[in-house]
Every structure is written in structure tokens, then in C-alpha cells.
FISETOR-494840 format. One record per residue: y, x, z of N, C-alpha, C in turn; residue number from 1. Coordinates in steps of 0.001 Angstrom, whole numbers, padded with zeros to 6 digits. Last residue first. Layout:
- Y / X / Z / Y / X / Z / Y / X / Z / NUM
...
//
This chain:
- 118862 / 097393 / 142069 / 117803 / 096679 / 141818 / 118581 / 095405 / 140371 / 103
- 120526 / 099486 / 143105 / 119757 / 099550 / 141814 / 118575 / 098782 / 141284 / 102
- 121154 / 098311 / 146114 / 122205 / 098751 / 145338 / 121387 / 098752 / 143957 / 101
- 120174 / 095139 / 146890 / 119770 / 096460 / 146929 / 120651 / 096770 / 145645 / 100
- 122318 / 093225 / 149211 / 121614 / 093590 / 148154 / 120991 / 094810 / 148166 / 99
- 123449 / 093572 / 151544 / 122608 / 092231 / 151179 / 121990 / 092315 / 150571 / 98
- 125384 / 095789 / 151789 / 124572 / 095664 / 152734 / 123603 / 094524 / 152544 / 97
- 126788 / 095250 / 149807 / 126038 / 096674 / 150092 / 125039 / 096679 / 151178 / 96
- 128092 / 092882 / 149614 / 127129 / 093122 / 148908 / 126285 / 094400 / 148572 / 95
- 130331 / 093666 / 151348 / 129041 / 092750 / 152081 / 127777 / 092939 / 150967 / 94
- 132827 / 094567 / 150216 / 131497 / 095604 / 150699 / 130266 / 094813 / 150785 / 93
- 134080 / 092207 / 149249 / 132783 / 092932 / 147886 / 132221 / 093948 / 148978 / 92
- 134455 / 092013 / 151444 / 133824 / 090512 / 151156 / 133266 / 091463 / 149847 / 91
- 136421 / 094270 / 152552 / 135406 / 093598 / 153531 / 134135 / 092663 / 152714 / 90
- 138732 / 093296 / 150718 / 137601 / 094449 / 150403 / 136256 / 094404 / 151658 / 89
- 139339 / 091184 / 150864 / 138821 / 091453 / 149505 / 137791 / 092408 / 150240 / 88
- 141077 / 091616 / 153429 / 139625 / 090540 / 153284 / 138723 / 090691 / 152226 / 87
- 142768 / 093047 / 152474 / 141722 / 093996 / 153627 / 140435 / 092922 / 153351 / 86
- 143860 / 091839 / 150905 / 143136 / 092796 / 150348 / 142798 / 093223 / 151677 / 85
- 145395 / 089826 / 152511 / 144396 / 089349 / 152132 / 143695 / 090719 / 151272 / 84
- 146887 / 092070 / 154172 / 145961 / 091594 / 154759 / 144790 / 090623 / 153864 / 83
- 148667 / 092573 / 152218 / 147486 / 094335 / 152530 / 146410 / 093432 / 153288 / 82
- 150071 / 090272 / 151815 / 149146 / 091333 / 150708 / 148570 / 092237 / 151351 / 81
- 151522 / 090327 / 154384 / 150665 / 089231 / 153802 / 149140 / 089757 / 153227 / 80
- 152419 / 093242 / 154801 / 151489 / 092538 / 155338 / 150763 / 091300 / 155302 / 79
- 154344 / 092795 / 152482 / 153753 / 093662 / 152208 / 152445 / 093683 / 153562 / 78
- 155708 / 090274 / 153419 / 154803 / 090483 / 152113 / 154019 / 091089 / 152301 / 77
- 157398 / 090991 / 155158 / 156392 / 090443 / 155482 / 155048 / 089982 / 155026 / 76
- 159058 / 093641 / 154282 / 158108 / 093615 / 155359 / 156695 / 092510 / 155946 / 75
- 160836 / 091716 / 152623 / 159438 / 093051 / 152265 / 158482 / 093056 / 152696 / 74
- 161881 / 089957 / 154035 / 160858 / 089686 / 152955 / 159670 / 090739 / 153022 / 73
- 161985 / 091465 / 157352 / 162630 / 091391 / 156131 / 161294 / 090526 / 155178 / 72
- 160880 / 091079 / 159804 / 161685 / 090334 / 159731 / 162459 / 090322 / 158176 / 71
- 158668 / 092800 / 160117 / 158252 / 091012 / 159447 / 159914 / 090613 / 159160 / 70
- 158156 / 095252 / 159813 / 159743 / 095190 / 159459 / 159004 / 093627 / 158901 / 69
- 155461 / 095299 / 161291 / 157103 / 096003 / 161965 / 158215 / 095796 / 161557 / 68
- 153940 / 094547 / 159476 / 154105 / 093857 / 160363 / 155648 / 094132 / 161259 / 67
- 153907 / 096565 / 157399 / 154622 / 095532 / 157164 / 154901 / 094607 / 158296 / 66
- 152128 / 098579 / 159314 / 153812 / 098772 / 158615 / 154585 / 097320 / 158383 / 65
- 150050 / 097062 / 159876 / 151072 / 097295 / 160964 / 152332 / 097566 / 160166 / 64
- 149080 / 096994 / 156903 / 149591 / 095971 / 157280 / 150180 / 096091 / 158804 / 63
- 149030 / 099869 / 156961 / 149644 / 099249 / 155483 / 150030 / 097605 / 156828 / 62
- 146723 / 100062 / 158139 / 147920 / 101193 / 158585 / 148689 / 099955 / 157985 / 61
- 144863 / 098851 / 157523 / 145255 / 098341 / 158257 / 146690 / 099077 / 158668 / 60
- 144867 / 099961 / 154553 / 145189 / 098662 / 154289 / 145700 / 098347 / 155291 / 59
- 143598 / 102398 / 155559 / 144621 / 102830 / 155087 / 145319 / 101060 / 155240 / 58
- 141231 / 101148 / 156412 / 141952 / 102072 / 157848 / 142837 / 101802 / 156588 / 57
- 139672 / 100045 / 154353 / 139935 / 099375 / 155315 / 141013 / 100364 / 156505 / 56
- 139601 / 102715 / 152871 / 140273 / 101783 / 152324 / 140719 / 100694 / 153800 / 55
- 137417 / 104044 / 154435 / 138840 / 104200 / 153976 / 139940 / 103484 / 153466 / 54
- 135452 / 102241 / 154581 / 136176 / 102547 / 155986 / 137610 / 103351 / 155614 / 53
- 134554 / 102266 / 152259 / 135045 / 100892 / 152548 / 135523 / 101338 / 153866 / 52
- 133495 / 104902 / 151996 / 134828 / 104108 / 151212 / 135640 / 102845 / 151745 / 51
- 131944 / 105069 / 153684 / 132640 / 105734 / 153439 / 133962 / 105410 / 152611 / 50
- 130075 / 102668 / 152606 / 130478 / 102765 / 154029 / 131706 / 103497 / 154018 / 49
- 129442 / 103715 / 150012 / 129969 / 102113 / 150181 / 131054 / 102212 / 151662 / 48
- 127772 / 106262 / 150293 / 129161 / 106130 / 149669 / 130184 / 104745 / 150198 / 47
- 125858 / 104533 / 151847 / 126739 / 105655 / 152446 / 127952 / 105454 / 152111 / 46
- 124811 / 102778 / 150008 / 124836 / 102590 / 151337 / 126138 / 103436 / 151984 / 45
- 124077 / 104981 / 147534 / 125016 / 104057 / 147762 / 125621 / 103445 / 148871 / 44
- 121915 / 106863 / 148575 / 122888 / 107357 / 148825 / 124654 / 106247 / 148950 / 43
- 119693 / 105447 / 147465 / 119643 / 105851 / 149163 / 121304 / 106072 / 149084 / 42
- 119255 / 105696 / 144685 / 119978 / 104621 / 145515 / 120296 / 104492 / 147123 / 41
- 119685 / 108086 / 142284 / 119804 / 108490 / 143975 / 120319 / 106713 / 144601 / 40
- 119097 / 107946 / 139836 / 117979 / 107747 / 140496 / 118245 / 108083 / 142107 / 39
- 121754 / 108432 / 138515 / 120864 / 109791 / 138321 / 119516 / 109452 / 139445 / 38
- 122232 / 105620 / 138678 / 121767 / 106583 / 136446 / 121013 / 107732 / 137441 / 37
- 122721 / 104896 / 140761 / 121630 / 104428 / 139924 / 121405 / 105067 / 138867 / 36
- 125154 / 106460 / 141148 / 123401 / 107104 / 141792 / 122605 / 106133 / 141275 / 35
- 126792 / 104743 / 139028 / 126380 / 106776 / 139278 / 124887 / 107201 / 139860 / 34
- 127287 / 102781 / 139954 / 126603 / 103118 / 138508 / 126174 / 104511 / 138728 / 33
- 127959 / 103455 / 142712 / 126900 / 102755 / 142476 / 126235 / 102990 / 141181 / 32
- 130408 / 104659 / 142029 / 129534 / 105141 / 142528 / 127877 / 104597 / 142757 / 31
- 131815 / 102766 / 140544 / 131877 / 103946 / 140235 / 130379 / 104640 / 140806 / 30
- 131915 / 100736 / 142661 / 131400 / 100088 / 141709 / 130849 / 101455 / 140625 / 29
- 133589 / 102070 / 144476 / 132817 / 101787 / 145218 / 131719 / 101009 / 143677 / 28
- 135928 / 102528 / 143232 / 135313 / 103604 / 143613 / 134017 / 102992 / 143812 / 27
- 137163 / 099769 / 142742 / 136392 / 100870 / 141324 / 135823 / 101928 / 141725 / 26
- 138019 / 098897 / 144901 / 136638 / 098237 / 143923 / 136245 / 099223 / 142699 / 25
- 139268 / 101022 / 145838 / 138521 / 100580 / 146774 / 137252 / 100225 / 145576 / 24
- 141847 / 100634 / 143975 / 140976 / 101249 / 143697 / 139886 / 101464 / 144877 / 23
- 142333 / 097438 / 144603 / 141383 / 097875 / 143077 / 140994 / 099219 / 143410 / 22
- 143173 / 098113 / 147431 / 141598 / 097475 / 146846 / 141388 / 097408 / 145414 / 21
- 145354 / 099447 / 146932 / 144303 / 099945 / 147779 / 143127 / 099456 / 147243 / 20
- 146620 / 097491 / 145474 / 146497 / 098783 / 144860 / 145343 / 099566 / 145827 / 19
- 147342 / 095325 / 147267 / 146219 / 095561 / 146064 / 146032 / 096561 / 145434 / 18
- 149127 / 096996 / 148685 / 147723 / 096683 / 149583 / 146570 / 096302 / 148386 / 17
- 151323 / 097490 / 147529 / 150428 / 098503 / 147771 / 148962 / 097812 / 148322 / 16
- 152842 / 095338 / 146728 / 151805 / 095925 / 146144 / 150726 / 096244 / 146261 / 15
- 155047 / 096078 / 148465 / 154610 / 094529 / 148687 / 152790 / 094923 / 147527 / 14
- 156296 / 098583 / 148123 / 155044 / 098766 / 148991 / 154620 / 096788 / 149207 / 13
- 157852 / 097732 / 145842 / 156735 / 098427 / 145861 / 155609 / 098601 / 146771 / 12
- 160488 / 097460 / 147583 / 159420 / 096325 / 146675 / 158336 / 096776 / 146150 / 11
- 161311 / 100144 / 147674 / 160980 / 098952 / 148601 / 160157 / 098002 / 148260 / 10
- 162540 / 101507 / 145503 / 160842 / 101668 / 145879 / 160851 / 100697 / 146691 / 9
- 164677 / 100489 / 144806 / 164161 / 100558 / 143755 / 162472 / 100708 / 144460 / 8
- 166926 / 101350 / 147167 / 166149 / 099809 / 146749 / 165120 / 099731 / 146088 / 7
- 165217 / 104204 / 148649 / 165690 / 103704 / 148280 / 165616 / 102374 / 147422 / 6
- 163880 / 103876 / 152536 / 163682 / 103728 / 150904 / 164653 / 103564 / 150388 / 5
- 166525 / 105433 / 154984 / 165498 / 104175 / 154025 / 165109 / 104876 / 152782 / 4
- 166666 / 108105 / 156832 / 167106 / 108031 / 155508 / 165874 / 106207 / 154785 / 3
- 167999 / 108932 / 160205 / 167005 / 108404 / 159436 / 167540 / 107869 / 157664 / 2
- 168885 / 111954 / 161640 / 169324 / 110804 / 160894 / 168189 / 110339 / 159991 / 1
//
């Protein structure tokens, strides 16, 4: 027997997808200040990649979910939102790859 959310969390996962990308943008902004203080900029590149492939897989999980229940509000929100934060986060990675991380 299958058990729903109860009401109170449902509306919550309409959220979740910005919640992925703030913390997406603070890891990835985190880590940059970091290997620039201790002189490691080789390493940003990486971190960036690493993150931004996490965030991007979890967001896309996030937006099949919502895609599956389109037929409720929830459901369609909560893939609206995970999809324009998949774009967020795609559009601040780009500046890992354009720029130089400690310049």
C-alpha cells in the first residue's frame, strides 16, 4: 500500500528546485573564494564541474518527478521551478569555463 505526502509537505517540493540552485550557487561561489585564498585556482574548474553535475542530475530527477504528476498544480510547478533553476544553474556555471576563476 502506497502512503502520499502528507498535505502540509506537498507544496514544498514546488520549491525544491530553487533550493537546489541556491545551494548549487553558494557551493560553487564557496569554493572559488576558497582555492583563491589558499592559491589553488587549478582546482575551481573541477570543483565547478562536480557540483554543477550534481545539482544539474538532482534538478533533472526533480523535474521528471514533477513531470509525472503534470496533472496536479503541484506536479506542474514543481517542474516549472526545477526547470527554470536547472537553466540558473547551467548560466552561473558558464562563468567557469569563460573566466579565470582568481583573476
Amino acid at each position: 500500500m502506497r502512503r502520499d505526502a502528507p498535505k502540509a509537505v506537498s507544496p514544498l517540493w514546488i520549491g525544491a528546485g530553487a533550493i537546489i540552485w541556491a545551494l548549487h550557487f553558494i557551493a560553487i561561489y564557496s569554493v572559488t573564494a576558497l582555492a583563491c585564498a589558499r592559491a589553488l585556482p587549478r582546482a575551481v574548474p573541477f570543483a565547478i564541474a562536480a557540483a554543477t553535475l550534481l545539482a544539474a542530475g538532482v534538478t533533472a530527477a526533480l523535474i521528471v518527478k514533477g513531470y509525472r504528476g503534470r496533472a496536479s498544480f503541484i506536479g506542474w510547478m514543481t517542474a516549472s521551478v526545477a526547470a527554470l533553476a536547472l537553466v540558473a544553474i547551467v548560466y552561473e556555471s558558464v562563468g567557469a569555463v569563460v573566466l579565470p576563476p582568481c583573476g
